[in-house]
C-alpha positions as a printed Julia matrix, in Angstrom:
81×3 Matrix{Float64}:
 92.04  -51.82  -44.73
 89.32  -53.97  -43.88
 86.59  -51.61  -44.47
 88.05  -50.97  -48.46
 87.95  -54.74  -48.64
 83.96  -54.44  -47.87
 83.72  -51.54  -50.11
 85.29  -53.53  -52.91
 83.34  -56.35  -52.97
 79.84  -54.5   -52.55
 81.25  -52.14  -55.66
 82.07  -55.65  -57.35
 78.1   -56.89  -57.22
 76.74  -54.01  -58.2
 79.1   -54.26  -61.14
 77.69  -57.76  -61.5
 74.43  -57.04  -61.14
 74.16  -54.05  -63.37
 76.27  -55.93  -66.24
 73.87  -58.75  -66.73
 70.71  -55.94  -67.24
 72.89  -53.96  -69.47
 73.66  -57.63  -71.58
 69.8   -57.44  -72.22
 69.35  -53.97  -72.53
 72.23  -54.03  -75.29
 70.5   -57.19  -77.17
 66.75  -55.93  -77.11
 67.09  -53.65  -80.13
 68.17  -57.01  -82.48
 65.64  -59.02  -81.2
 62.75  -56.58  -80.99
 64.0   -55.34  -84.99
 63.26  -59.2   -86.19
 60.31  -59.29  -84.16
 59.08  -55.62  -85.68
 58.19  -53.52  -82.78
 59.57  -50.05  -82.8
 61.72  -47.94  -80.11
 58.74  -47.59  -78.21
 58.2   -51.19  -77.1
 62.3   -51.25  -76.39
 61.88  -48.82  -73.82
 58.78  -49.73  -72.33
 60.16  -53.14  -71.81
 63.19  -51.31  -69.97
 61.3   -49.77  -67.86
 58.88  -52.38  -66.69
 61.96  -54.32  -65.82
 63.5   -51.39  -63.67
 60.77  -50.89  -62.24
 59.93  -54.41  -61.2
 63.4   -54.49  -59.86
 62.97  -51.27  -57.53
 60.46  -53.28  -55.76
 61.85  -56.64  -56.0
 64.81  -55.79  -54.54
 64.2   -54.8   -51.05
 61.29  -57.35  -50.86
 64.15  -59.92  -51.96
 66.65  -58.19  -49.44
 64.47  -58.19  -46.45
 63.22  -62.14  -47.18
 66.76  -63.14  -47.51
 67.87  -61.48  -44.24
 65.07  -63.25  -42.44
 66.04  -66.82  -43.63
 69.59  -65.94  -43.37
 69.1   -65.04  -39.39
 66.99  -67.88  -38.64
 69.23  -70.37  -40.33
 72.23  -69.03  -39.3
 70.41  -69.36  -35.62
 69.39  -72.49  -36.05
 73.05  -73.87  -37.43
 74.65  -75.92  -34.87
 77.66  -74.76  -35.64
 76.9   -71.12  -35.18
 78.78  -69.42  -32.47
 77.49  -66.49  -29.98
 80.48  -64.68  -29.7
């Protein structure tokens, strides 16, 4: 049981994560129409931002578990066992 309650909430940020880059995605064609670039620039500026994010993320991932460890280390309330 405990393992589906992992598998939830990991399902439940990705969900999160992917809605708010879909909110954008969704709105670009509106905003880029009154600005007057084409389809072109709306998918170019798609892709830049996936692909910023494909390296972002595990840089981001790997920083975060590196503060995490030493500050959960450092905590004095952190326990050993």
């Amino acid at each position: 049981m405990k393992s589906y309650l992992y598998l939830l909430i990991l399902a439940l940020c990705g969900f999160v994560t992917s809605f708010g880059a879909h909110i954008v995605a969704t709105n670009l064609p509106p905003s880029a129409e009154a600005v007057g670039v084409g389809t072109f620039v709306i998918g170019l500026l798609i892709a830049v931002y996936d692909f910023a994010e494909l390296f972002a993320k595990p840089l981001a991932g790997f920083i975060v578990d590196r503060c995490a460890l030493a500050s959960c280390a450092a905590a004095p309330w952190h326990s050993s066992r």
